[in-house]
N, CA, C and O atoms as CSV, one atom per row, in Angstrom:
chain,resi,resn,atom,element,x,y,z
A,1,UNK,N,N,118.652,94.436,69.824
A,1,UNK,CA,C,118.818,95.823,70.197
A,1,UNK,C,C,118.861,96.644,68.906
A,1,UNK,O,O,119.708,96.244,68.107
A,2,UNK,N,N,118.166,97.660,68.536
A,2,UNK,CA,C,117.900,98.514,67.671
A,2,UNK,C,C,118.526,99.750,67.729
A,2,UNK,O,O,118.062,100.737,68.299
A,3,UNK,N,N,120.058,99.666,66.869
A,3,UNK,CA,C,120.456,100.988,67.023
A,3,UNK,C,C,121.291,101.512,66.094
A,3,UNK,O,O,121.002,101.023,65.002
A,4,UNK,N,N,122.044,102.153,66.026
A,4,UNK,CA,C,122.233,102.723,64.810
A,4,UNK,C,C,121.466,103.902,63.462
A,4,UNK,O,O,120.368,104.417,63.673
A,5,UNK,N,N,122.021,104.092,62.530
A,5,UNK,CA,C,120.478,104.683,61.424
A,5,UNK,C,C,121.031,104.160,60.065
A,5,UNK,O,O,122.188,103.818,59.821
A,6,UNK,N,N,120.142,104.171,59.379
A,6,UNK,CA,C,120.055,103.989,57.473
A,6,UNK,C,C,119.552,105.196,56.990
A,6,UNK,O,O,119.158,106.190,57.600
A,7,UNK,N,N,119.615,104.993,55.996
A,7,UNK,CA,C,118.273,106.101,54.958
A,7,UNK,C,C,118.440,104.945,53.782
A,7,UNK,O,O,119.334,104.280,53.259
A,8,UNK,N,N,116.853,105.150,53.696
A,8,UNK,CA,C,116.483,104.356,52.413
A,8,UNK,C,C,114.840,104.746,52.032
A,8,UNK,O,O,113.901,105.020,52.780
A,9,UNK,N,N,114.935,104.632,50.354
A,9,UNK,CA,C,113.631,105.221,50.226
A,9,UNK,C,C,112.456,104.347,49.459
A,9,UNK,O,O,112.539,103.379,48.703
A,10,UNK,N,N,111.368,105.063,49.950
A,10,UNK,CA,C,109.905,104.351,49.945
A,10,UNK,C,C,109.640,103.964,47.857
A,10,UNK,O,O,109.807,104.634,46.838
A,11,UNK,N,N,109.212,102.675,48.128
A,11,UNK,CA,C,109.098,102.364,46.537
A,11,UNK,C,C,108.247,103.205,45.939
A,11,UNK,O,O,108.143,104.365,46.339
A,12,UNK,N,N,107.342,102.608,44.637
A,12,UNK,CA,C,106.351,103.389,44.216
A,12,UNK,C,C,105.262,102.985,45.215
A,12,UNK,O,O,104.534,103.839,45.720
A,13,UNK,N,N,105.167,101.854,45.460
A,13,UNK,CA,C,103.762,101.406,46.673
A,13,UNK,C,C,104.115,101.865,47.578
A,13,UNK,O,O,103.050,102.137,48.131
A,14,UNK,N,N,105.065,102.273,48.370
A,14,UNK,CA,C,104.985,102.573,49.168
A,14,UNK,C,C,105.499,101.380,50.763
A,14,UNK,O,O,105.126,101.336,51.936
A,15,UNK,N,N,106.444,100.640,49.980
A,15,UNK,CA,C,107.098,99.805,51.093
A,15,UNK,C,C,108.471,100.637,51.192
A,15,UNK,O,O,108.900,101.723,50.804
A,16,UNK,N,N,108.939,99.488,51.950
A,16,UNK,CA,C,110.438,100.518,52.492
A,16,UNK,C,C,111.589,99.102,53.226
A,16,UNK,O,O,111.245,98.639,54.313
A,17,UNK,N,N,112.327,98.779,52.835
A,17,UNK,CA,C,113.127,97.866,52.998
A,17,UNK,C,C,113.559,97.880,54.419
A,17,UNK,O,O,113.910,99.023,54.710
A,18,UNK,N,N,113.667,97.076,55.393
A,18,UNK,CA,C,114.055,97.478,56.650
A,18,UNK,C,C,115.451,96.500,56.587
A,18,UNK,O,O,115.543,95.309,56.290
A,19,UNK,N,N,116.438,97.424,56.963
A,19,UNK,CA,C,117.877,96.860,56.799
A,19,UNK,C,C,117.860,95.583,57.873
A,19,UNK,O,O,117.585,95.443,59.065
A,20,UNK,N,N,118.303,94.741,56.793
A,20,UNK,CA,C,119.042,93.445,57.815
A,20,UNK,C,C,119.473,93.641,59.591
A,20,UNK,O,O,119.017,93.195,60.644
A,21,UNK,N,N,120.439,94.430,59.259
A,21,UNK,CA,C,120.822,94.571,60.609
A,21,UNK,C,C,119.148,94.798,61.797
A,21,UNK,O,O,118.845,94.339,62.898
A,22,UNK,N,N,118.682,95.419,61.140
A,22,UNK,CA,C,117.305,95.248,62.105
A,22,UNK,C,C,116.069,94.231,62.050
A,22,UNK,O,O,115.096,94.319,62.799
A,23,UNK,N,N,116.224,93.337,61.144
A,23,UNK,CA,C,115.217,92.685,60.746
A,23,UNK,C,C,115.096,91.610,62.180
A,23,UNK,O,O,114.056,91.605,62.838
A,24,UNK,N,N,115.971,90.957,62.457
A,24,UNK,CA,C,116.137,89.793,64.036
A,24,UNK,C,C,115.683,90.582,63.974
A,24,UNK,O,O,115.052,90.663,62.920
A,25,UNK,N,N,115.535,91.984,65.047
A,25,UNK,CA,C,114.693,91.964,66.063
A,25,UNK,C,C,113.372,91.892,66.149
A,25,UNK,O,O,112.740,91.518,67.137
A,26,UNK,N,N,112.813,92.353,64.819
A,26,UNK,CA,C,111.128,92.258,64.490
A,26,UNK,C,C,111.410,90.685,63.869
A,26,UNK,O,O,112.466,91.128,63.417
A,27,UNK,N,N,111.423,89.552,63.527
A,27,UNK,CA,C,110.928,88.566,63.236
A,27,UNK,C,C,109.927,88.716,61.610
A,27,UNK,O,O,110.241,89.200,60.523
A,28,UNK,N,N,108.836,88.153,62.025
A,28,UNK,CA,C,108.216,88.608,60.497
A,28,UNK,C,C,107.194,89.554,60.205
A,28,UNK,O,O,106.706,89.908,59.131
A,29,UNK,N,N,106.837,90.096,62.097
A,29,UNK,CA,C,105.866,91.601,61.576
A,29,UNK,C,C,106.356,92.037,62.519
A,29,UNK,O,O,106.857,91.422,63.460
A,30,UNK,N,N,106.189,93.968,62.240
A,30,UNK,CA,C,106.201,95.043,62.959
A,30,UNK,C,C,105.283,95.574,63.426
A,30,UNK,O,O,104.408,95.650,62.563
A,31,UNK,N,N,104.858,96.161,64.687
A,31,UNK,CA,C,103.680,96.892,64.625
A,31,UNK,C,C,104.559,97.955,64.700
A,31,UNK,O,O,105.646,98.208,65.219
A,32,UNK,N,N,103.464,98.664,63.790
A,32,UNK,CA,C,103.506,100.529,63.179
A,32,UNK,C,C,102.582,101.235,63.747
A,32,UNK,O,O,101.396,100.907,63.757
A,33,UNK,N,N,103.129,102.446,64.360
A,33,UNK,CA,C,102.043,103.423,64.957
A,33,UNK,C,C,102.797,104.828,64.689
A,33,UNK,O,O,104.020,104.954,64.747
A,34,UNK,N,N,101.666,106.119,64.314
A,34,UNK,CA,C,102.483,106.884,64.089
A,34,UNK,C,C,102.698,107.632,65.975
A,34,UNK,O,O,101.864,107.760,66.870
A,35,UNK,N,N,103.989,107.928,65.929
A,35,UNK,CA,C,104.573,108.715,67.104
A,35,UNK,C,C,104.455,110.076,67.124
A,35,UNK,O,O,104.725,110.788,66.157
A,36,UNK,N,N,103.951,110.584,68.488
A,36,UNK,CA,C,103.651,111.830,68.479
A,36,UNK,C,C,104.403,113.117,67.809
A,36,UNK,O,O,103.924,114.203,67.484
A,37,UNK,N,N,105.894,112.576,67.703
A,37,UNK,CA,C,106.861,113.945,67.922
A,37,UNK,C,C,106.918,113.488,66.665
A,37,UNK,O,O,107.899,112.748,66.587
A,38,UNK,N,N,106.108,113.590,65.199
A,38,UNK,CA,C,106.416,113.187,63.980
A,38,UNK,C,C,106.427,112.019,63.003
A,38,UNK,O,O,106.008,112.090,61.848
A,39,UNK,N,N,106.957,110.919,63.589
A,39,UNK,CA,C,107.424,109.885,63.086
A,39,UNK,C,C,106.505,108.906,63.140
A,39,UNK,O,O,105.338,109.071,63.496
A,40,UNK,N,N,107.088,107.688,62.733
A,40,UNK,CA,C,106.360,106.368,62.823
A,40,UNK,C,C,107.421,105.291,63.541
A,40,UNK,O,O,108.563,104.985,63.195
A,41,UNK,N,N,106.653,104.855,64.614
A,41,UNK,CA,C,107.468,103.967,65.124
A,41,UNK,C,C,107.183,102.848,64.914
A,41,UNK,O,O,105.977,102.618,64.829
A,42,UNK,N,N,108.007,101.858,64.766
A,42,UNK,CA,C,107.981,100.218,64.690
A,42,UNK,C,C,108.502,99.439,65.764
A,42,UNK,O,O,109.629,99.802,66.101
A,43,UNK,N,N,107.952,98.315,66.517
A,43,UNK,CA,C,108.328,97.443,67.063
A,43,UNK,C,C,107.672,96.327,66.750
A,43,UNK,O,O,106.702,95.973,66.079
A,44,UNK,N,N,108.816,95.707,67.709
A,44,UNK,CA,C,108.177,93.951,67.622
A,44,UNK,C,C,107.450,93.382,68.468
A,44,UNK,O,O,107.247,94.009,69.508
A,45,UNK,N,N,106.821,92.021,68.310
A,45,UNK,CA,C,105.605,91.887,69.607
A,45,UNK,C,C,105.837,92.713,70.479
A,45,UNK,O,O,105.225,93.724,70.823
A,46,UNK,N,N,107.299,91.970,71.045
A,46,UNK,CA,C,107.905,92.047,72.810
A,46,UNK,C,C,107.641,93.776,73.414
A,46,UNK,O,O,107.029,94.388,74.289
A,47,UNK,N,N,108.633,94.016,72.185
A,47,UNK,CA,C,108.631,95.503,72.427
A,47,UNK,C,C,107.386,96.353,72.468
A,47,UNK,O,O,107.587,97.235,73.304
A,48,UNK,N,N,106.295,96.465,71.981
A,48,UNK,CA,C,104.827,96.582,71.481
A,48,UNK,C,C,104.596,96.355,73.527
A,48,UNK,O,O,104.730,97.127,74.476
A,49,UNK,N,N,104.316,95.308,73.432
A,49,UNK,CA,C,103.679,94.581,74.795
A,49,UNK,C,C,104.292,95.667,75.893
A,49,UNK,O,O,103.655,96.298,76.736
A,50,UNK,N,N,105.655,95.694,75.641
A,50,UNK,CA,C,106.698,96.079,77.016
A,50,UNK,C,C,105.893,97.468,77.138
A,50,UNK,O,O,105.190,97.944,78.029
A,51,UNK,N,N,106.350,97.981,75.678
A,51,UNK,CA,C,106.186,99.466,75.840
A,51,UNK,C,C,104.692,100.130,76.343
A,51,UNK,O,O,104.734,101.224,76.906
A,52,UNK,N,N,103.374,99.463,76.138
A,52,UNK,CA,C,102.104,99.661,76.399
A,52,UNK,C,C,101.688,98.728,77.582
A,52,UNK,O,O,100.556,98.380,77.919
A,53,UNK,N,N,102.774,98.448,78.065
A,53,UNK,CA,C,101.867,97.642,79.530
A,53,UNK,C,C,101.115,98.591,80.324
A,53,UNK,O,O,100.020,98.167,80.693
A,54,UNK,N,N,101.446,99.866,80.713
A,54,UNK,CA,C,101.368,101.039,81.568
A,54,UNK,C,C,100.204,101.506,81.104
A,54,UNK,O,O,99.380,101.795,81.972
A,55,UNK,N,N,99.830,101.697,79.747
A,55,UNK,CA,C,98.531,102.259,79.403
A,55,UNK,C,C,97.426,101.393,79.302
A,55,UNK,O,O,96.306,101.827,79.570
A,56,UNK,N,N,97.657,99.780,78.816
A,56,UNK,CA,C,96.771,99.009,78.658
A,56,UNK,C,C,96.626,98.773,80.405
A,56,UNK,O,O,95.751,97.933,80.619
A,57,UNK,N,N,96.982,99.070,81.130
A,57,UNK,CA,C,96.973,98.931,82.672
A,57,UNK,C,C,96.505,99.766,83.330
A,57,UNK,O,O,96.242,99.486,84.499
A,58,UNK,N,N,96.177,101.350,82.726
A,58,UNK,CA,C,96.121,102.202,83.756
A,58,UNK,C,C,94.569,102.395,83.995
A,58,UNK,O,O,93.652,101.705,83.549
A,59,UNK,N,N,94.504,103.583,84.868
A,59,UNK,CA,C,92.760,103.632,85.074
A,59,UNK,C,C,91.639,104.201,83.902
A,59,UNK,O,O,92.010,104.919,82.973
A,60,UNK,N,N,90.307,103.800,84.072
A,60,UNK,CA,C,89.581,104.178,82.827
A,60,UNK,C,C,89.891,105.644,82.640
A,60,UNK,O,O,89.023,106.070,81.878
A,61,UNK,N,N,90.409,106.254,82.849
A,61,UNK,CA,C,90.490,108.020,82.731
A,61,UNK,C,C,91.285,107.799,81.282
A,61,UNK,O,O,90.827,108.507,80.384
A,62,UNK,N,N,92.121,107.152,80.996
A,62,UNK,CA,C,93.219,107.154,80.031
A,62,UNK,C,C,92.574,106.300,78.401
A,62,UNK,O,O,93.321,105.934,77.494
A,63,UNK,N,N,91.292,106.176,78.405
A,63,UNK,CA,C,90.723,105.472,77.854
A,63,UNK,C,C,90.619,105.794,75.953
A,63,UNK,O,O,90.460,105.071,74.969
A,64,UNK,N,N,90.830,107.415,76.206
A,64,UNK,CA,C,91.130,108.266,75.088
A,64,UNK,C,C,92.254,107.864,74.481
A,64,UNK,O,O,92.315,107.316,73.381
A,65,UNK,N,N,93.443,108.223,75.430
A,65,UNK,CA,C,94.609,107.600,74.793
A,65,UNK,C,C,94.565,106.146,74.612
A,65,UNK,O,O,95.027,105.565,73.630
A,66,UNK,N,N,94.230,105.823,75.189
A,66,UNK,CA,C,94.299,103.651,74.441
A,66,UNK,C,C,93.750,103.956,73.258
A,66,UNK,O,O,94.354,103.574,72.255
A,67,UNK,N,N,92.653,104.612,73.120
A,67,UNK,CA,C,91.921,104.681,72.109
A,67,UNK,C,C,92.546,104.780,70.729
A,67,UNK,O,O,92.454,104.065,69.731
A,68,UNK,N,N,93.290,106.027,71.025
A,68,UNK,CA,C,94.457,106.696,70.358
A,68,UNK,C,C,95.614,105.868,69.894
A,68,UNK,O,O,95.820,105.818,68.682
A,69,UNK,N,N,96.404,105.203,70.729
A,69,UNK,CA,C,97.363,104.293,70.722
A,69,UNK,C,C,96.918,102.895,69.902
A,69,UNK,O,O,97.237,102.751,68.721
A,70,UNK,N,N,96.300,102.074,70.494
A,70,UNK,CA,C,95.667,100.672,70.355
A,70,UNK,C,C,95.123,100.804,68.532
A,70,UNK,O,O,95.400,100.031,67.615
A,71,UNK,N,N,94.220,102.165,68.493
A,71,UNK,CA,C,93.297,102.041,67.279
A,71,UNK,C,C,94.070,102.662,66.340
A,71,UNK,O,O,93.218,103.217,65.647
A,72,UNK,N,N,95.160,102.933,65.860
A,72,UNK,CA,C,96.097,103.342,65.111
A,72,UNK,C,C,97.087,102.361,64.712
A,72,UNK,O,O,97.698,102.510,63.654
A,73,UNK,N,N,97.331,101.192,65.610
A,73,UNK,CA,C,98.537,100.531,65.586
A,73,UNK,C,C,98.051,99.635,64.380
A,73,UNK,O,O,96.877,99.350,64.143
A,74,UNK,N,N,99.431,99.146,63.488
A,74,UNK,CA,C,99.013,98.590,62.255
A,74,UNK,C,C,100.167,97.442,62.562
A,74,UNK,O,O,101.267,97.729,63.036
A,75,UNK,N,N,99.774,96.178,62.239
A,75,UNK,CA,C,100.436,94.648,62.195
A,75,UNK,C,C,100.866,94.668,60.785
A,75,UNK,O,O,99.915,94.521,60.017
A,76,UNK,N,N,101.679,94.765,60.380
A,76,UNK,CA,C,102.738,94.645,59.375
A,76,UNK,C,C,103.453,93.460,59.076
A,76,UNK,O,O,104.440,93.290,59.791
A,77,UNK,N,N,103.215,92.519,58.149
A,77,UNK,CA,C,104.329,91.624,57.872
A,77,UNK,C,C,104.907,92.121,56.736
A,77,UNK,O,O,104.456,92.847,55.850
A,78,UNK,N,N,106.409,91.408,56.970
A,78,UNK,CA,C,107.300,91.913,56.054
A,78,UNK,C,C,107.617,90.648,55.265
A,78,UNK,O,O,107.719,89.466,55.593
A,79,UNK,N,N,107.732,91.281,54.151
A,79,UNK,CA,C,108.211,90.393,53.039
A,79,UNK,C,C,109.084,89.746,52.865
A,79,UNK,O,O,110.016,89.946,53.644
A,80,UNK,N,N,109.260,88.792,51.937
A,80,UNK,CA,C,110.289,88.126,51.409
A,80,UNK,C,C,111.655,88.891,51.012
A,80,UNK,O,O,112.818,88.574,50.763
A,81,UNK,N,N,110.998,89.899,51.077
A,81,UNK,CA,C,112.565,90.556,50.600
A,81,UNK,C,C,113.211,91.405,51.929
A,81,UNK,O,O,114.301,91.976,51.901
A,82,UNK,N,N,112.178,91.351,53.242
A,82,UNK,CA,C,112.579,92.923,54.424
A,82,UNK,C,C,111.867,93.509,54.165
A,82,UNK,O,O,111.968,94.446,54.957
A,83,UNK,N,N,110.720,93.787,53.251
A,83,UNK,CA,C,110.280,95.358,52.813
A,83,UNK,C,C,108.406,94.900,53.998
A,83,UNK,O,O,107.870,93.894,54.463
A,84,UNK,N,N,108.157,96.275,53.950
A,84,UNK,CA,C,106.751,96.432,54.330
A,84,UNK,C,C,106.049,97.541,53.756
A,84,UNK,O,O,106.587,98.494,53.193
A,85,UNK,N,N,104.914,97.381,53.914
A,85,UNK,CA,C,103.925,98.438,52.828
A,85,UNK,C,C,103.480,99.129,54.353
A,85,UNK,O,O,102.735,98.587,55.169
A,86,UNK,N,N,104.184,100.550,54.514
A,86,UNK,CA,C,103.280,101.695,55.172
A,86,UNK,C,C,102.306,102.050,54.336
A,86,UNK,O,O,102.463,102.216,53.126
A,87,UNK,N,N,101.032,102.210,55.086
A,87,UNK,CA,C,99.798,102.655,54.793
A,87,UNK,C,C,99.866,104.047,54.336
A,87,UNK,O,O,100.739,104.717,54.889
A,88,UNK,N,N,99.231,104.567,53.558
A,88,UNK,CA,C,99.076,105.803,53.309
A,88,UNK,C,C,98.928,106.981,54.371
A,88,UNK,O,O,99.599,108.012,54.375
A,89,UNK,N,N,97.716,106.565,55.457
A,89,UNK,CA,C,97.849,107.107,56.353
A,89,UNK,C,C,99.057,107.535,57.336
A,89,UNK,O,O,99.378,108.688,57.626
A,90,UNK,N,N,99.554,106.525,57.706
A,90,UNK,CA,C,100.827,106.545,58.064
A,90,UNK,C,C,101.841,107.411,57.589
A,90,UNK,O,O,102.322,108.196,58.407
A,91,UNK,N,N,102.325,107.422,56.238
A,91,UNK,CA,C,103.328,107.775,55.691
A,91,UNK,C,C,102.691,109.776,55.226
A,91,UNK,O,O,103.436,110.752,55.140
A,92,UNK,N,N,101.050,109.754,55.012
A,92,UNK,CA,C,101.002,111.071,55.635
A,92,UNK,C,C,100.843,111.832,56.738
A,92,UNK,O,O,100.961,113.057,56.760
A,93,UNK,N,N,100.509,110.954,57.894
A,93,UNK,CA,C,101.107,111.697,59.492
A,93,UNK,C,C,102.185,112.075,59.377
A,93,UNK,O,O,102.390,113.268,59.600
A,94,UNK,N,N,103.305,111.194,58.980
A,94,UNK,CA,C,104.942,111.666,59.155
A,94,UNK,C,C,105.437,112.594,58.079
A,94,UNK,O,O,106.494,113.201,58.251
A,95,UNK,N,N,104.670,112.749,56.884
A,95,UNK,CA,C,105.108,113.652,55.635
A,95,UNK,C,C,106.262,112.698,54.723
A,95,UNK,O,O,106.673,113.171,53.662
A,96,UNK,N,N,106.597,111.780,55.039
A,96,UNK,CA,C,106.493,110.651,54.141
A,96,UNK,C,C,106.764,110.620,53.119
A,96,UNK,O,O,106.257,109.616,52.617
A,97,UNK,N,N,107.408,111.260,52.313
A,97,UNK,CA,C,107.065,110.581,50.429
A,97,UNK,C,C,108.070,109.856,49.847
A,97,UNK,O,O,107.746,109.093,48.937
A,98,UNK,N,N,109.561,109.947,50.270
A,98,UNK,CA,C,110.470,109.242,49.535
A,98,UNK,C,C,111.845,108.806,50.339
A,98,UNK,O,O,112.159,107.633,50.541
A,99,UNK,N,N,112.540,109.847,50.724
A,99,UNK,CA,C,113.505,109.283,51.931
A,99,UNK,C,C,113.203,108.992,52.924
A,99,UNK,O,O,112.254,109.614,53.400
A,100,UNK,N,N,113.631,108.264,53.475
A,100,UNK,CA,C,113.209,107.835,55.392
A,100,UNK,C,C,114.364,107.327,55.756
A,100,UNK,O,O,115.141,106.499,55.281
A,101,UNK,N,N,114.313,108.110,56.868
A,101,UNK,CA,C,115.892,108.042,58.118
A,101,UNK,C,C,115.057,107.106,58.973
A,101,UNK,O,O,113.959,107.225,59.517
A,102,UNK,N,N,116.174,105.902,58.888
A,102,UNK,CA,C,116.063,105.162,60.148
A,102,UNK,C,C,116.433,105.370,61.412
A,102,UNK,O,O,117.625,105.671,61.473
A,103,UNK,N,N,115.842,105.327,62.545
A,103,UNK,CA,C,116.853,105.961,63.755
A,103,UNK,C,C,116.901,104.565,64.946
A,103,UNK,O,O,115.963,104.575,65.743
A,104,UNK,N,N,117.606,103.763,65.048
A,104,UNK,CA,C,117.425,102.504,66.393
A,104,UNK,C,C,117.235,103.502,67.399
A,104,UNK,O,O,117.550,104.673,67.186
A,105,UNK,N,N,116.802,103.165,68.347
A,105,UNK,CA,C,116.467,103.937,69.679
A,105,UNK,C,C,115.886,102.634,70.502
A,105,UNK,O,O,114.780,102.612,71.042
A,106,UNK,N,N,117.137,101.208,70.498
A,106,UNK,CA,C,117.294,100.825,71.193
A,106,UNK,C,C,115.996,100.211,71.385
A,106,UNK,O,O,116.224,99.183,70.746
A,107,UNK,N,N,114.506,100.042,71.890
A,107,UNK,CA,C,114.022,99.245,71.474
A,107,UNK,C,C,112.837,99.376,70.767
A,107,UNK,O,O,111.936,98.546,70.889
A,108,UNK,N,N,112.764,100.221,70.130
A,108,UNK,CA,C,111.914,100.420,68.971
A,108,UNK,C,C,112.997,101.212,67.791
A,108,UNK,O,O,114.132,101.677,67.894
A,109,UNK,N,N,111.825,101.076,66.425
A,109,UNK,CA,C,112.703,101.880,65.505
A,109,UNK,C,C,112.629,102.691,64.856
A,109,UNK,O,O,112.924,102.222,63.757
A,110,UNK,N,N,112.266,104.427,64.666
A,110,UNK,CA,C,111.599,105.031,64.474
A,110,UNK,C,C,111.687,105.830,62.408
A,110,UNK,O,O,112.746,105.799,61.782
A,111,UNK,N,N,111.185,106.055,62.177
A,111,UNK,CA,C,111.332,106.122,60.600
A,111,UNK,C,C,110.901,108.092,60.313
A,111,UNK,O,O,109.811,108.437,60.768
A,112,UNK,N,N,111.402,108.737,59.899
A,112,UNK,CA,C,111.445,110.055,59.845
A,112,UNK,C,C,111.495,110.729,58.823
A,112,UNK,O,O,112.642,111.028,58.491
A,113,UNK,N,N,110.504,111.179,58.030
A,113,UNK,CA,C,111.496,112.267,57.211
A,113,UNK,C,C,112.244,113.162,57.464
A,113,UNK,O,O,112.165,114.105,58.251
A,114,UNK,N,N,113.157,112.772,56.614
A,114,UNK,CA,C,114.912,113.803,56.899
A,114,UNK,C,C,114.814,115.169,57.369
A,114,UNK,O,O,115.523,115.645,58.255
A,115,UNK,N,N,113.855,115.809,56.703
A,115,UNK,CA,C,114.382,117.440,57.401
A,115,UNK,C,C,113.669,117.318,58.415
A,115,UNK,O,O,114.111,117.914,59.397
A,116,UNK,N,N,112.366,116.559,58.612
A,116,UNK,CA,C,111.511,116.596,60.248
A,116,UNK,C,C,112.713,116.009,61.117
A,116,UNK,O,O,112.936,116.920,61.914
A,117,UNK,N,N,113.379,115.236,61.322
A,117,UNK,CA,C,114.383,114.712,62.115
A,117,UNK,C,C,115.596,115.991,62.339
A,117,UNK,O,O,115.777,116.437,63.472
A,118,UNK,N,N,116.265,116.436,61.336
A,118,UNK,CA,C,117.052,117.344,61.075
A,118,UNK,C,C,116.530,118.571,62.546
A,118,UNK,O,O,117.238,119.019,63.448
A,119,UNK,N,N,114.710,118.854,62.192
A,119,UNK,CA,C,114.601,119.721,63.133
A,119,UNK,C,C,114.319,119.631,64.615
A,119,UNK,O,O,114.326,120.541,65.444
A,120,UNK,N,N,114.008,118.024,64.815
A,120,UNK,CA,C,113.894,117.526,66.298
A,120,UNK,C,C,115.635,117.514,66.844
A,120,UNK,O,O,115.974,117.840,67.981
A,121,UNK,N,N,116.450,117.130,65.912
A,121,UNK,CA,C,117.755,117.189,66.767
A,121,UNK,C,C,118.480,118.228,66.951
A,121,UNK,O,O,119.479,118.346,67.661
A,122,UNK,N,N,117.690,119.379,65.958
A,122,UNK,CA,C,118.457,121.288,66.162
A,122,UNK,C,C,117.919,121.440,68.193
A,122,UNK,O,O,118.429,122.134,69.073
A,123,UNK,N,N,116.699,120.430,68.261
A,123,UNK,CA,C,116.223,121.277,69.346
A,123,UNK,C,C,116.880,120.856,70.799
A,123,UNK,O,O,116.619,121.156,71.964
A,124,UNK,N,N,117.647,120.198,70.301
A,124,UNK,CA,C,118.547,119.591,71.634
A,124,UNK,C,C,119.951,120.318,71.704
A,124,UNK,O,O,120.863,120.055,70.920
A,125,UNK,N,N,120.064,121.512,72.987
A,125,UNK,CA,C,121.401,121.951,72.506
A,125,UNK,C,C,122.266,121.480,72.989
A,125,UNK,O,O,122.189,120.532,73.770
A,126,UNK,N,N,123.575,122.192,72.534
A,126,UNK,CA,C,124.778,121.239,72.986
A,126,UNK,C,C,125.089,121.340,74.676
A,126,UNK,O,O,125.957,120.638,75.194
A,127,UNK,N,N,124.499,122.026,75.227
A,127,UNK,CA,C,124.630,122.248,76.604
A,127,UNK,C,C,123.674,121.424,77.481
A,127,UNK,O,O,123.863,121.283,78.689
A,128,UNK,N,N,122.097,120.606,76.468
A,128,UNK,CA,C,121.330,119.779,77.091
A,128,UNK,C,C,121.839,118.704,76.738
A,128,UNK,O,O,121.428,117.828,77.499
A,129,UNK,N,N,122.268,118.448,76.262
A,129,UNK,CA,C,123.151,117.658,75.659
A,129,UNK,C,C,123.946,116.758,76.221
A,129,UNK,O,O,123.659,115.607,76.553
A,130,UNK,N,N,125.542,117.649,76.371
A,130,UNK,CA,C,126.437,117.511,77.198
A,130,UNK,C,C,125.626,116.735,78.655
A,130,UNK,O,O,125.799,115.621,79.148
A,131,UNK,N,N,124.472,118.151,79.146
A,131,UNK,CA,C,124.555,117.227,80.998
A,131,UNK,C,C,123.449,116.053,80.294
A,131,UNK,O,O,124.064,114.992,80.406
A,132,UNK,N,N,122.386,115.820,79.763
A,132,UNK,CA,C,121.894,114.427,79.268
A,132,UNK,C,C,122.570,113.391,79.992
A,132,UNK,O,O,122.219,112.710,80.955
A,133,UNK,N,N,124.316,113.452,78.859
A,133,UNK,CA,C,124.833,112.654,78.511
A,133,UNK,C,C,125.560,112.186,79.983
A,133,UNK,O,O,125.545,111.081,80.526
A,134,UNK,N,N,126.123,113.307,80.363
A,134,UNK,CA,C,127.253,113.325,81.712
A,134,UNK,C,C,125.966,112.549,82.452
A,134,UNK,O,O,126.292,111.375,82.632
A,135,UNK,N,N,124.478,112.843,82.990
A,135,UNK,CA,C,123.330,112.227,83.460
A,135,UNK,C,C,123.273,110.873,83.439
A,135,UNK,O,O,122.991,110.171,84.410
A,136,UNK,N,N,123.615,110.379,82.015
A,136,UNK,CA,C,123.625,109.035,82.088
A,136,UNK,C,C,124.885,107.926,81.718
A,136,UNK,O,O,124.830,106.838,81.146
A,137,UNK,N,N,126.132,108.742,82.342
A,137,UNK,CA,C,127.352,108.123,82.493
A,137,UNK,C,C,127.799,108.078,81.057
A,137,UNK,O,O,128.939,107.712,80.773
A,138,UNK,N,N,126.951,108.433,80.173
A,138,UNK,CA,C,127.747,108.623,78.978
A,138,UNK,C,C,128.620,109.424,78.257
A,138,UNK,O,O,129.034,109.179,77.124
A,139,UNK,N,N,128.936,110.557,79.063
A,139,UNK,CA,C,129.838,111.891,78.617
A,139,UNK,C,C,131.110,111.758,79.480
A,139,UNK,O,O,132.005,112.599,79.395
């Protein structure tokens, strides 16, 4: 289960250490795709599989988005040390250059630059918030 956050920042190549605490759940590669709302998300096979059953399943109409999804996704092994090399591409979809907020979200793990994150969570107010939370027995 992927949860919690870090911050830790991208070397000169351009890897990025993925904290212990998250490493079990990816094994020895991640797939990387960048995520719409900014970021880059990482999962592991399972999670990968779980999360795209619905699109690799649905009718040819959606063929764009597989396209989209499938032809972006990058197989990542991680090193001897935790670390992985984001692609350039990658790390400029998300704006990328040196800090990266880890965020668990439970079963994937999403990687952010700080002020892009900063402004996805201004947009949640405390009143969507609150019922969210009360919504899902958590308030």
């Amino acid at each position: 289960m992927l949860i919690g956050s870090a911050v830790h920042n991208l070397d000169t190549k351009g890897r990025i250490v993925i904290p212990a605490k998250y490493r079990d759940d990816f094994g020895s590669s991640v797939y990387a795709l960048y995520g719409v709302k900014g970021c880059i998300r990482l999962y592991s096979y399972e999670q990968f599989m779980k999360a795209t059953e619905k699109l690799r399943d649905a009718d040819i109409t959606k063929d764009a988005l597989r396209r989209r999804v499938f032809g972006s996704v990058e197989n990542i092994s991680l090193d001897t040390q935790g670390r992985i090399l984001l692609s350039e591409e990658l790390r400029k979809k998300a704006g990328i250059t040196d800090r990266v907020r880890m965020v668990g979200m439970f079963g994937w793990l999403e990687l952010w630059k700080e002020e892009n994150l900063s402004e996805k969570e201004e947009e949640l107010t405390s009143e969507e918030e609150i019922r969210l939370m009360a919504e899902l027995g958590l308030a």
